[in-house]
LOFI-523560 format. One record per residue (C-alpha): x, y, z; residue in one letter. Coordinates in steps of 0.25 Angstrom, whole numbers, padded with zeros to 4 digits, always signed. Layout:
REM LOFI-523560
XYZA;...
//
This chain:
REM LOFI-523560
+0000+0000+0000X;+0005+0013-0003X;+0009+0023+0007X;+0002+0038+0005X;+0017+0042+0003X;+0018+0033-0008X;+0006+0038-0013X;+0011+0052-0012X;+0020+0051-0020X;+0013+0046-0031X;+0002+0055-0033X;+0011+0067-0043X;+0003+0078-0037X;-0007+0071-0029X;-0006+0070-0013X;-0010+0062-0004X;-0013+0066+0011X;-0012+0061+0024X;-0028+0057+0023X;-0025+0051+0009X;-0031+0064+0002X;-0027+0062-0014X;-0024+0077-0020X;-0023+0081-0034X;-0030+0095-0029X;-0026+0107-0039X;-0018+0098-0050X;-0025+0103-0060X;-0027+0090-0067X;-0037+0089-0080X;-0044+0074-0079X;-0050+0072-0091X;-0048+0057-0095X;-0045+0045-0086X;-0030+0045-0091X;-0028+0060-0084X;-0033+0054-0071X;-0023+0041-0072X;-0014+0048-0062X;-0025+0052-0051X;-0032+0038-0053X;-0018+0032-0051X;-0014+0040-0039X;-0029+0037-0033X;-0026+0023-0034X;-0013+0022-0027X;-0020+0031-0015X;-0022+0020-0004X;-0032+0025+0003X;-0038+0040-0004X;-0048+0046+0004X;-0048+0060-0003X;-0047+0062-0017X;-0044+0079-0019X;-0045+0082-0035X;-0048+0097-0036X;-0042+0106-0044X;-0040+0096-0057X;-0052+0093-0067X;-0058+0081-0068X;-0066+0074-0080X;-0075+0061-0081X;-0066+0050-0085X;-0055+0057-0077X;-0066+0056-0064X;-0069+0041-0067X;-0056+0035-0067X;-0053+0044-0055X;-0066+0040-0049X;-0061+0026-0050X;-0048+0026-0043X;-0056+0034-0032X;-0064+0022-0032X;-0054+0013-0026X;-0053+0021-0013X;-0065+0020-0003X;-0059+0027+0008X;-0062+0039-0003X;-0067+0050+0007X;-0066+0066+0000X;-0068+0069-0013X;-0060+0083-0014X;-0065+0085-0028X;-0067+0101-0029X;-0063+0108-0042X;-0062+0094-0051X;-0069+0098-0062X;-0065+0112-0068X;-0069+0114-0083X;-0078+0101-0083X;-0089+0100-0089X;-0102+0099-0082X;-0105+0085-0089X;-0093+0078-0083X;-0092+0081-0071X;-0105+0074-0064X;-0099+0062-0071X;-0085+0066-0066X;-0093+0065-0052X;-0100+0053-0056X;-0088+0045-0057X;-0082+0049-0044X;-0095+0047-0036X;-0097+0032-0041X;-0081+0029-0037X;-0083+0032-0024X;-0098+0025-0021X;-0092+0015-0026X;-0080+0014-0017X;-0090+0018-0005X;-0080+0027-0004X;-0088+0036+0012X;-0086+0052+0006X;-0081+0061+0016X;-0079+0075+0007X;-0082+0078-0005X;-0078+0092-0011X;-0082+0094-0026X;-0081+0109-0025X;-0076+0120-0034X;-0084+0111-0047X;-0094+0118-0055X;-0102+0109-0058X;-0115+0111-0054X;-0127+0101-0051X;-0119+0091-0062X;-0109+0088-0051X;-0119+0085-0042X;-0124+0074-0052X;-0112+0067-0052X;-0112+0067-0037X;-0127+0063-0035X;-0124+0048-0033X;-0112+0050-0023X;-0119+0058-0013X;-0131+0050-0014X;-0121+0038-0011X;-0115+0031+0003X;-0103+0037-0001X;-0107+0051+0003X;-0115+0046+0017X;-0101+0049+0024X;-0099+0063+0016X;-0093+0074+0026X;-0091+0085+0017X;-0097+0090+0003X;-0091+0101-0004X;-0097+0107-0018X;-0092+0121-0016X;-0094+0129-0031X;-0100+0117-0038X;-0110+0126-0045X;-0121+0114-0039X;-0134+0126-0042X;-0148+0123-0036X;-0149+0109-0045X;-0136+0103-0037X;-0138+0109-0026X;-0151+0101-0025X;-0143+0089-0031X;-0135+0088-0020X;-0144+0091-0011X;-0152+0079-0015X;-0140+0069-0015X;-0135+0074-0002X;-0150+0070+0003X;-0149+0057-0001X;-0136+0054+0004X;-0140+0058+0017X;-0152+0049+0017X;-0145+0037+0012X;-0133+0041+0022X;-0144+0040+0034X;-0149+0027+0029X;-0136+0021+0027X;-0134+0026+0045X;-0123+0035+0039X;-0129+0048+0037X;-0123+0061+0029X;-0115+0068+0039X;-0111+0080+0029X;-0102+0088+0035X;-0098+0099+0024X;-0107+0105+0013X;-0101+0115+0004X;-0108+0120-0008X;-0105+0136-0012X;-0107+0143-0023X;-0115+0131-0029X;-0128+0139-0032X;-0136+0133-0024X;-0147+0143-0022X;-0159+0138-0013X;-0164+0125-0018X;-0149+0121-0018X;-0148+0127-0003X;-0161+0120-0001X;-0160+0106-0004X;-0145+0105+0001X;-0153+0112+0016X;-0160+0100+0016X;-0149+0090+0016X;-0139+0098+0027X;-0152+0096+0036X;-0153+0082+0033X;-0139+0080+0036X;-0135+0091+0048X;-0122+0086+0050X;-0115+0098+0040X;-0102+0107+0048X;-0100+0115+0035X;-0108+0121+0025X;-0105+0129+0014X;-0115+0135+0003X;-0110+0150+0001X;-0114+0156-0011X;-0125+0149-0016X;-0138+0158-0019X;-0144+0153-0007X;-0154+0163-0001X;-0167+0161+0009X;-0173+0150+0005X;-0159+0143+0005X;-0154+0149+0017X;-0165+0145+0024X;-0166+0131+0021X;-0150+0130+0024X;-0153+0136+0037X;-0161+0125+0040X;-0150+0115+0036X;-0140+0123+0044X;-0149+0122+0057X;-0147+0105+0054X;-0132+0104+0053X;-0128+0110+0068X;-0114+0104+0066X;-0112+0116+0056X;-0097+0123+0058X;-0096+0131+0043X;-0108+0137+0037X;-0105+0145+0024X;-0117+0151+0018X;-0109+0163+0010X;-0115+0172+0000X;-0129+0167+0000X;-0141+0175+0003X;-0147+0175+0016X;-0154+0189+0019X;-0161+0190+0033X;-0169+0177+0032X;-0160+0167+0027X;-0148+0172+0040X;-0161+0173+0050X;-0163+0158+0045X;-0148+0152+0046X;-0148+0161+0059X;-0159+0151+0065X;-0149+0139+0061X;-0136+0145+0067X;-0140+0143+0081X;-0139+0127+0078X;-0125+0129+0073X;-0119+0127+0085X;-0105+0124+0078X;-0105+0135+0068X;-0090+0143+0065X;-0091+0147+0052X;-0103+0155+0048X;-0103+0161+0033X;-0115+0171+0029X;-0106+0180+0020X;-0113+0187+0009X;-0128+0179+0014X;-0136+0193+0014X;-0139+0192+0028X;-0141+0206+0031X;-0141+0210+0046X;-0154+0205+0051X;-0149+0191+0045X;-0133+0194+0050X;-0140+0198+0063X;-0149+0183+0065X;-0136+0176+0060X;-0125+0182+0071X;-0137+0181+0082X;-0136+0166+0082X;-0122+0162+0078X;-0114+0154+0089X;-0103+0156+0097X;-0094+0147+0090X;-0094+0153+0076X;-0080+0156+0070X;-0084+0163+0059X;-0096+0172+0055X;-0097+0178+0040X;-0109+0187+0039X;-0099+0196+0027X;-0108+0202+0016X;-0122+0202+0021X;-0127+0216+0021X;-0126+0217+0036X;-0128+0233+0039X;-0120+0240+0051X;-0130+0235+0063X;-0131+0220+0058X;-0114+0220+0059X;-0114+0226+0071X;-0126+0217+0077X;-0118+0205+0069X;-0106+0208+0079X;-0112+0211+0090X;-0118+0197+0090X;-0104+0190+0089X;-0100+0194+0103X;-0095+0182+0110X;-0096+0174+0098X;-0078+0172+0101X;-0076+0161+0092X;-0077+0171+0079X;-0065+0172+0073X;-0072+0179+0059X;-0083+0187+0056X;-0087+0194+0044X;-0096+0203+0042X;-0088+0211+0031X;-0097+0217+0018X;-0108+0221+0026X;-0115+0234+0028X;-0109+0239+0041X;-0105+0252+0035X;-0090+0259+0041X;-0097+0261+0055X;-0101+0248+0056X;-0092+0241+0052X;-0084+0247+0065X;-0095+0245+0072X;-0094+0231+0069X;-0079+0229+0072X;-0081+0237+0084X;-0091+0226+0090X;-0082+0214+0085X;-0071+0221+0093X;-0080+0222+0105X;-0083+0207+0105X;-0069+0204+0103X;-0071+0198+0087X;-0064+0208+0079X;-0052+0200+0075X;-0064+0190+0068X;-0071+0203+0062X;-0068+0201+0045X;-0065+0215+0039X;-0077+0223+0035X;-0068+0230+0024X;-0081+0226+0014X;-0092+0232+0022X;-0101+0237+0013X;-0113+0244+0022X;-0117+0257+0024X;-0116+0265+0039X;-0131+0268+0037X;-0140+0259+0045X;-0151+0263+0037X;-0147+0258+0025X;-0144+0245+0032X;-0159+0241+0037X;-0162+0229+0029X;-0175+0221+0029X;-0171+0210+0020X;-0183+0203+0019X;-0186+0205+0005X;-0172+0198+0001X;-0176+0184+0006X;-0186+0177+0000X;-0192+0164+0001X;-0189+0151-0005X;-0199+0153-0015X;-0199+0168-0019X;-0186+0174-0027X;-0182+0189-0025X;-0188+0198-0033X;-0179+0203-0044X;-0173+0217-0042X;-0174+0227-0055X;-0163+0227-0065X;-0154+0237-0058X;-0157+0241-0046X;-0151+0235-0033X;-0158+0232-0020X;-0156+0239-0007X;-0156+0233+0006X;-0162+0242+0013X;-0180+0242+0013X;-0189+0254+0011X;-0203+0250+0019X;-0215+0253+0010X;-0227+0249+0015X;-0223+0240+0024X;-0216+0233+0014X;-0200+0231+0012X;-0197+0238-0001X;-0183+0236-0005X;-0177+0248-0012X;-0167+0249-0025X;-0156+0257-0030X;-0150+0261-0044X;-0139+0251-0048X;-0126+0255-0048X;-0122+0261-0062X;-0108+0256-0068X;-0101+0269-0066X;-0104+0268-0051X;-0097+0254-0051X;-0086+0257-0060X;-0083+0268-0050X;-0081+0259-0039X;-0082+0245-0042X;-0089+0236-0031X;-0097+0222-0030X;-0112+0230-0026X;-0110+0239-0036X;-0107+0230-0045X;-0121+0221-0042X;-0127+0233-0044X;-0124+0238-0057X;-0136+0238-0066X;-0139+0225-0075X;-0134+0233-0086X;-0120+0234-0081X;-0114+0228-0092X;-0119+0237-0101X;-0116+0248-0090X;-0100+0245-0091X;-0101+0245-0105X;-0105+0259-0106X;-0095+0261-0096X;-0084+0255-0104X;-0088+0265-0116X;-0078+0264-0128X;-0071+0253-0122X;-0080+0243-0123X;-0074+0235-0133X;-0061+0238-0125X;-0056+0223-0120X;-0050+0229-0108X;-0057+0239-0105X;-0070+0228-0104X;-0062+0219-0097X;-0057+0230-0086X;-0072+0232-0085X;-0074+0216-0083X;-0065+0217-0071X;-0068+0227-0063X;-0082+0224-0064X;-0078+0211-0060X;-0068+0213-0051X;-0078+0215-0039X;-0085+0203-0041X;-0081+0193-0029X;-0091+0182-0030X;-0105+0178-0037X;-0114+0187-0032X;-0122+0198-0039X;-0110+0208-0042X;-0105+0196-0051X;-0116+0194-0058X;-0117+0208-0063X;-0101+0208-0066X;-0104+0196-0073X;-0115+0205-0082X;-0105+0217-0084X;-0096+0206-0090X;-0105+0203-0098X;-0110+0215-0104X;-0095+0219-0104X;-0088+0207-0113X;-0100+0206-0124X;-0099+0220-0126X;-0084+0219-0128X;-0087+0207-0137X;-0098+0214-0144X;-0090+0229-0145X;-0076+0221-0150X;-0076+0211-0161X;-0062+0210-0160X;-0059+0207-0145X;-0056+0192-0144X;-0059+0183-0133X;-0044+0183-0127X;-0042+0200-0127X;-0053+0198-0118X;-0047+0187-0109X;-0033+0193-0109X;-0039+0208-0103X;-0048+0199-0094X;-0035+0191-0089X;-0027+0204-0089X;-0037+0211-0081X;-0038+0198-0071X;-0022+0200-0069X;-0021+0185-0074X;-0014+0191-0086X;-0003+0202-0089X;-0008+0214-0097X;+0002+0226-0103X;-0003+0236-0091X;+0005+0235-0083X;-0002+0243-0071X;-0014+0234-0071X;-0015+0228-0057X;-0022+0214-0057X;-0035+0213-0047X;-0033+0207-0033X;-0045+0199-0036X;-0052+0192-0049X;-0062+0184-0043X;-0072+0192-0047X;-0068+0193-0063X;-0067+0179-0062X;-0080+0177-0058X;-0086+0187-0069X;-0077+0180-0078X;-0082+0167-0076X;-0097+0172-0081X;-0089+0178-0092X;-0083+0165-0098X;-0096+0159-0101X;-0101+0168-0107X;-0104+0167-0124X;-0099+0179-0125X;-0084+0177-0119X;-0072+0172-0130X;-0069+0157-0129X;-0054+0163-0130X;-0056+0171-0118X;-0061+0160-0110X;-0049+0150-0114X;-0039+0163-0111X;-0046+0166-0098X;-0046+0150-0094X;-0031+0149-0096X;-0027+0162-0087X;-0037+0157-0077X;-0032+0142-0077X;-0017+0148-0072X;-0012+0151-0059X;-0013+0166-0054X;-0014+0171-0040X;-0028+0181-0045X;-0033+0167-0049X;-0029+0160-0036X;-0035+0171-0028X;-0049+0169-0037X;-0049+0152-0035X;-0063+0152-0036X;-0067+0163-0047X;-0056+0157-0053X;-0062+0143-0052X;-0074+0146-0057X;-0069+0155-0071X;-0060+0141-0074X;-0073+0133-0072X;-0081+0140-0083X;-0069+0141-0091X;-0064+0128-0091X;-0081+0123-0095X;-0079+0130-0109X;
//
């Protein structure tokens, strides 16, 4: 029998751990045909006992996946499937069978799945198909952890998963060994409410759940409140992460009914939830004394709610962070803030409240948000084309009437650029910035300086993007319309230039700190019709190199390459 040192050696690349843990993470390796997975498939086999197989960051096809599948087959000690970014530039079709392949090896070795982490793949409710039969199966009664963080799963997998999970748990109760999930992590999957609802439904069967993760979602009321209920059954939770959904007052007054259960709770994430202060208020009233972290950033929290917010957190010594940054305290009340933290003896836990983005006017900070949250079977009713709503509610006769303001115009955010200004441009800003643009607008980098400092204050998907991802729009098939002559890679060389991915003749130009955000404009751009084939190959093989912008951008990064890589 060989010795894990023999092993070692062996493996050109691969490692294996002290807890027999088979790496080829970040090789980069294209595994198209069974031949380009001889040397995996060799290694796997002299393995003695494997009980974690990491393949992420290489690429993996069908027949590379069944001869791979097989040699996996031959370990039933197989616990954790680390299979996270495996399937860049795939195609939708292959990859449930990809899956498929892998599943059936490991029924059939009975192999008892601890972990199985198939983040970082974008592929949607066809990934879940390929895993239907293995979380249905015995195989997955001893899962711990399950890990499908930026799959894409959208309300059909969502509701997919949800169902398999069921029957796993029900066959696992029958069988006297019941599901005892552990770790659930699905963010930006566009889950939305049905998604949120049908997985509620399974965490409630099961209530043995110490992590969850299922930030940025579209989840709102009906969602929320439905997981409140599944979080009042899991009392064992340590982590919950519910980032950059929308709660408003109702859904934080409903998680604030389950906190007091969690009796275990350190980590508590409601960045960018809506809140507002009635709902941060409900929230801080109930949390326990043993919370490490509190993230409330983001929520519209006016000068009051922040000092009510800490005021609440005396004696609560564990805290070691608490953010409440990018709210509306205003200057005054951001020191009144501090100046309570330091009272209770929390300001070395205080995060910066450099972003605050309030006003020191109490008046403007009254909300009633009641009209925001609607029920599971009403929608919001659509604002006009425009026009952007105000927190802030008029009472007319009795009734909330919520008031409107002109949207910003595109000299106002020329002037000074910002993500609110930028969601609140008109739905004509593309057109807006090409007036702007005047003679230039055939002008390649003239346009593409536009591109980017519109998208340079995009962070993440949320409604600034969306309207970034418009200007582009309007901005590139004008260029395309105005200049016969400009060709696709003009347009990616000023693009990369302009990213700092590429030398250009000024010799002044200064890269940008950060291109998260044009990446992520970029990536609508890409598929578009109206985009070069030659730009896309261009920008594909900038993209694909090592930078340190790039490395700084992983996910943006990530996610561009996908969409690439799938033309």
């Amino acid at each position: 029998m060989a010795s894990v040192d023999d092993v070692t050696s062996q493996l050109a690349g691969a490692k294996v751990s002290p807890k027999f843990e088979l790496s080829f993470k970040g090789q980069g390796l294209k595994l198209d045909k069974a031949e380009d997975a001889k040397d995996i498939v060799a290694q796997i086999e002299r393995c003695d006992h494997m009980t974690a197989l990491r393949l992420e960051g290489n690429t993996m096809g069908v027949e590379a996946a069944e001869v791979i599948a097989k040699a996996i087959g031959k370990h039933p000690e197989f616990e954790r499937a680390l299979w996270s970014d495996m399937f860049t530039g795939r195609l939708k079709s292959e990859i449930p069978h990809a899956l498929e392949h892998l599943g059936a090896s490991i029924m059939s070795a009975n192999c008892q799945l601890a972990e199985i982490d198939l983040s970082d793949n974008a592929f949607g409710p066809n990934g879940i198909v390929g895993l239907v039969e293995l979380l249905k199966s015995p195989s997955c009664f001893s899962l711990q952890e399950l890990k499908l963080n930026n799959n894409g799963l959208g309300i059909t997998g969502g509701k997919m998963l949800a169902e398999c999970l069921m029957d796993c748990y029900k066959a696992s109760v029958s069988a006297g060994r019941p599901l005892a999930l552990k770790t659930f992590i699905s963010g930006r999957g566009r889950l939305e409410n049905e998604g949120a609802i049908a997985l509620s439904e399974v965490f409630k069967n099961i209530g043995t759940l110490e992590y969850l993760a299922m930030p940025q979602n579209g989840i709102n009321f009906p969602g929320i409140s439905a997981l409140a209920g599944a979080i009042a059954a899991n009392p064992r939770l340590k982590h919950l992460n519910l980032n950059d959904n929308t709660f408003t007052s109702r859904g934080a007054e409903a998680i604030a009914k389950a906190l007091p259960k969690l009796t275990q709770l350190e980590v508590m994430n409601f960045g960018d939830c809506l809140v507002r202060t009635d709902g941060a208020r409900a929230i801080v009233k109930v949390i326990g004394s043993g919370l490490k972290e509190l993230i409330l950033s983001g929520n519209e929290i006016n000068k009051s709610g922040g000092v009510e917010v800490a005021e609440a957190l005396e004696g609560k010594n564990s805290l070691v962070k608490v953010d409440l940054n990018a709210n509306g305290f205003g200057e005054e009340g951001c020191e009144e803030v501090r100046a309570v933290m330091q009272a209770i003896g929390l300001e070395d836990a205080l995060a910066s409240l450099s972003d605050d983005e309030g006003s020191d006017d109490e008046d403007d900070d009254e909300e009633g948000d009641g009209d925001d949250d609607y029920g599971e079977d009403e929608e919001p009713e659509e604002e006009s084309e425009g026009d952007v709503i105000d927190d802030p509610k008029l009472q007319v006769k009795g009734q909330s009437m919520t008031p409107s303001k002109p949207a910003i115009s595109v000299k106002d955010f020329l002037a000074f650029p910002s993500p609110s200004k930028l969601a609140q441009l008109g739905s004509n800003s593309g057109d807006g910035l090409v007036k702007e643009l005047g003679s230039d607008t055939a002008d390649v980098d003239k346009v593409v300086s536009m591109i980017l400092k519109v998208s340079l204050v995009v962070s993440k998907d949320d409604e600034a993007k969306e309207k970034a991802c418009l200007c582009i729009d309007g901005l590139l098939q004008n260029l395309f319309k105005s200049n016969s002559e400009v060709s696709g890679t003009q347009v990616a060389n000023a693009l990369l230039v302009g990213l700092g991915l590429l030398k250009g003749e000024d010799k002044k130009f200064k890269a940008p700190g950060s291109i998260v955000g044009p990446l992520l404009v970029l990536e609508h751009a890409v598929k578009k019709s109206y985009f070069p084939p030659d730009a896309r190959t261009m920008m594909q093989a900038f993209i694909s190199k090592p930078h340190a912008l790039l490395e700084k951008a992983s996910d943006a990064r990530h996610k561009i390459l996908q969409t690439l890589y799938a033309f």
